[in-house]
C-alpha positions as CSV (number, residue, x, y, z in Angstrom):
1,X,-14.0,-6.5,-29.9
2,X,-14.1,-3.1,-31.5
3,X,-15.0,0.1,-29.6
4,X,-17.7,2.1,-30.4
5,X,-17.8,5.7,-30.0
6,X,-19.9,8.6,-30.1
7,X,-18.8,11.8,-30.7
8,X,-20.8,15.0,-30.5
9,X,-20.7,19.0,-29.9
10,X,-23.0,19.9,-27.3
11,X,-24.1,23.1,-26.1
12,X,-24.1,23.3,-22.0
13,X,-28.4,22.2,-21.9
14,X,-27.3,19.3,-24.0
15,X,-28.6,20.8,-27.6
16,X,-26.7,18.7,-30.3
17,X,-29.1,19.9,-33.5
18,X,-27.2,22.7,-35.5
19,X,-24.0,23.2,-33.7
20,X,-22.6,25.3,-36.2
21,X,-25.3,27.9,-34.7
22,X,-24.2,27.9,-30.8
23,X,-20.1,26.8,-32.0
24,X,-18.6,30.1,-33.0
25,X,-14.9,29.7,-31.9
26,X,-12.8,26.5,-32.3
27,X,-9.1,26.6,-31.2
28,X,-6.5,24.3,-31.4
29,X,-7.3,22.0,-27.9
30,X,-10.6,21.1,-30.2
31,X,-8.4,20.5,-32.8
32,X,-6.2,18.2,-31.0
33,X,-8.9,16.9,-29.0
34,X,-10.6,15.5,-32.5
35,X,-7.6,14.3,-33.9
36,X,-7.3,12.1,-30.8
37,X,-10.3,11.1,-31.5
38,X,-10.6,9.9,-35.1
39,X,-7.1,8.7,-35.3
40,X,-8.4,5.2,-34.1
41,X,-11.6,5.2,-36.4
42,X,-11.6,3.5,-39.2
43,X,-15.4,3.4,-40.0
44,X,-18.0,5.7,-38.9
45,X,-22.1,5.6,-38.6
46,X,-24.1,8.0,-39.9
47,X,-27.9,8.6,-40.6
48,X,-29.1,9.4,-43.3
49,X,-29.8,13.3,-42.4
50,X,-26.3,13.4,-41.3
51,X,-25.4,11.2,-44.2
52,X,-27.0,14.1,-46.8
53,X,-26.0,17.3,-45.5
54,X,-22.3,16.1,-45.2
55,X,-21.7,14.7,-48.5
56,X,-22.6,17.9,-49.9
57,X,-20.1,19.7,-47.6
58,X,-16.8,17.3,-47.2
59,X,-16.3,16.0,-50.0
60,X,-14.6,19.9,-51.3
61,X,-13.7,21.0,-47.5
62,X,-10.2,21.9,-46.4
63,X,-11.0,21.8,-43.3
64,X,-8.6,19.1,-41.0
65,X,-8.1,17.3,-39.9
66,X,-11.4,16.1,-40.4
67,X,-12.1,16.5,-44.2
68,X,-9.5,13.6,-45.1
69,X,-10.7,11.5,-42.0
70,X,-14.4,11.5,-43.2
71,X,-13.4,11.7,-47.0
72,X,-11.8,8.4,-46.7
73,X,-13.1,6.6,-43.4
74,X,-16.0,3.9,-44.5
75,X,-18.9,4.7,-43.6
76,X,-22.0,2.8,-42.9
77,X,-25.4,5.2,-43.4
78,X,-28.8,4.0,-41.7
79,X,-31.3,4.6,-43.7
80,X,-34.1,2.4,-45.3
81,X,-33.6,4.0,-48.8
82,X,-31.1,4.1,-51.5
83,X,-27.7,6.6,-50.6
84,X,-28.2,9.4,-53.0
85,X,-24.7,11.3,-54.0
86,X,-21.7,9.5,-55.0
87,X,-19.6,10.1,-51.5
88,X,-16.3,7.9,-51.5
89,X,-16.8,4.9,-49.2
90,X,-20.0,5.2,-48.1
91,X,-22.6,2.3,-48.2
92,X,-26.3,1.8,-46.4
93,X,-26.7,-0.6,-43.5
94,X,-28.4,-3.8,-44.5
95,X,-31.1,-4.2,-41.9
96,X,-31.2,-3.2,-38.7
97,X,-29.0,-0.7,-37.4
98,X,-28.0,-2.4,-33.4
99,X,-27.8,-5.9,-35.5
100,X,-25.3,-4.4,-37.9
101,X,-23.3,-2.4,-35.3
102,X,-23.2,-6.1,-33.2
103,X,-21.9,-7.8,-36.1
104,X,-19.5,-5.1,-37.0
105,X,-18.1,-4.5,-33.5
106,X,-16.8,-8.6,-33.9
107,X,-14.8,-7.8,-36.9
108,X,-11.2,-6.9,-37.2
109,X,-10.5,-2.8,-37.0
110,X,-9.9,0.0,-35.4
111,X,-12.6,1.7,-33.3
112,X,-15.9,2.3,-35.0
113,X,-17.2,6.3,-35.1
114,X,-20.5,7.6,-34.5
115,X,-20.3,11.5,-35.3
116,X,-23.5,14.0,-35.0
117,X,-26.4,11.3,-36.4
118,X,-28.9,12.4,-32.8
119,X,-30.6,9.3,-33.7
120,X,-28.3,6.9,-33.9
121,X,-26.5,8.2,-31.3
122,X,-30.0,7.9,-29.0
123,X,-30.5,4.1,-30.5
124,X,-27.0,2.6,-30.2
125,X,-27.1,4.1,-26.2
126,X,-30.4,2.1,-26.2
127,X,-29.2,-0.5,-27.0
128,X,-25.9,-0.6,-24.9
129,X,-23.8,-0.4,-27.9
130,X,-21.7,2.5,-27.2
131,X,-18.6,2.1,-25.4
132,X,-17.5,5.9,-25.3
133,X,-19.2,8.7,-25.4
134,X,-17.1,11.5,-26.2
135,X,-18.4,15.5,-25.9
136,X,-17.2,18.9,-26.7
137,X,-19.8,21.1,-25.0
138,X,-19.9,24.9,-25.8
139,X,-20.2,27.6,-23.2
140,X,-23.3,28.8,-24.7
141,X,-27.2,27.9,-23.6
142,X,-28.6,27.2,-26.8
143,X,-32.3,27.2,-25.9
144,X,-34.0,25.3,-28.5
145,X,-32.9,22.0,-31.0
146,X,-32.7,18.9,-30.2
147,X,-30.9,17.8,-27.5
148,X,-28.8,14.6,-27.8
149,X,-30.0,12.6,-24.5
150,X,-33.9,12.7,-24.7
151,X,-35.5,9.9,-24.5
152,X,-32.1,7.6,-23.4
153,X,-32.5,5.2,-20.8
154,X,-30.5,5.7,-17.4
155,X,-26.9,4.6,-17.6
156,X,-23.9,5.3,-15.5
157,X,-20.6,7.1,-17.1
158,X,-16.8,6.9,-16.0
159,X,-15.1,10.1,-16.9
160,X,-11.8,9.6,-18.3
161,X,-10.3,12.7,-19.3
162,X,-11.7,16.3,-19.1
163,X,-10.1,19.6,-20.0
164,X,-10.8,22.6,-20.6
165,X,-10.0,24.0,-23.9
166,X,-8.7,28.2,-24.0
167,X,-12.0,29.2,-25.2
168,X,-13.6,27.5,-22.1
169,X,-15.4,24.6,-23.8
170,X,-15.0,21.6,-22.3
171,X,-13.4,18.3,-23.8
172,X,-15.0,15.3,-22.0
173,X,-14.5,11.7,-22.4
174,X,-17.1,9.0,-20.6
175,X,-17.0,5.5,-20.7
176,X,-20.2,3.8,-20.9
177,X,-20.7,1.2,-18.3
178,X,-22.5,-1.4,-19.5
179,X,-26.2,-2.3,-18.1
């Protein structure tokens, strides 16, 4: 069975909404620390806000290594409306998002991504369909946004790696234990 993780930049009160506001230093430990973590992946969830605001950005970035991960990684959009854009590999989920996550977790692959996408994140931890969960939390108290644990039901984490990167934001990797 294929492993689902979540990915996400968190500021230390949990804000995940706009990182790119509170995230203003990355250094190579991040770098790494991503590359570890999409070099498994080979298809990623997204919703659709996600889904809109990065196919206007990646497609043209330089930035790695995640621009040619997310360029050429399928990915599977939840959304109830037509993908707008041409984005290489992309395609909407047919139906219901834990349903199609359950049926693409039995088929042959590498792990399956979840990256930013608060909501889908918050769902598939509903619905006990994510097997990591894998932060980079800034030193920074962001104060307002969206925070990516509202509203998720208890569950009980295994840490299996921390660090600490040389800017001082911490790389942590939980496993999910299942309910």
């Amino acid at each position: 069975m294929r492993t689902v993780v979540a990915y996400e930049l968190l500021s230390l009160d949990g804000v995940a909404e706009a990182p790119n506001e509170f995230f203003t230093e990355w250094d190579a430990a991040m770098d790494a620390n991503l590359a570890d973590v999409i070099a498994s992946q080979d298809a990623v969830i997204l919703g659709r806000r996600s889904y809109e605001e990065w196919a206007e950005f990646w497609p043209g970035s330089e930035i790695e290594p995640f621009a040619t991960f997310i360029n050429g990684v399928a990915k599977h959009v939840a959304t109830s409306a037509p993908l707008t854009g041409n984005w290489a590999h992309a395609t909407a989920i047919d139906g219901e998002l834990a349903g199609f996550v359950r049926e693409l977790r039995q088929q042959p692959g590498g792990d399956i991504g979840v990256h930013a996408s608060i909501s889908v994140v918050r769902a598939l931890l509903a619905a006990g369909l994510v097997d990591e969960l894998r932060v980079v939390i800034a030193p920074v108290i962001a104060g307002h946004g969206r925070r990516l644990l509202d509203g998720v039901p208890p569950a009980r984490l295994e840490v299996l790696r921390s660090s600490t990167s040389p800017t001082g934001h911490l790389l942590v990797d939980y496993r999910v234990a299942p309910h």
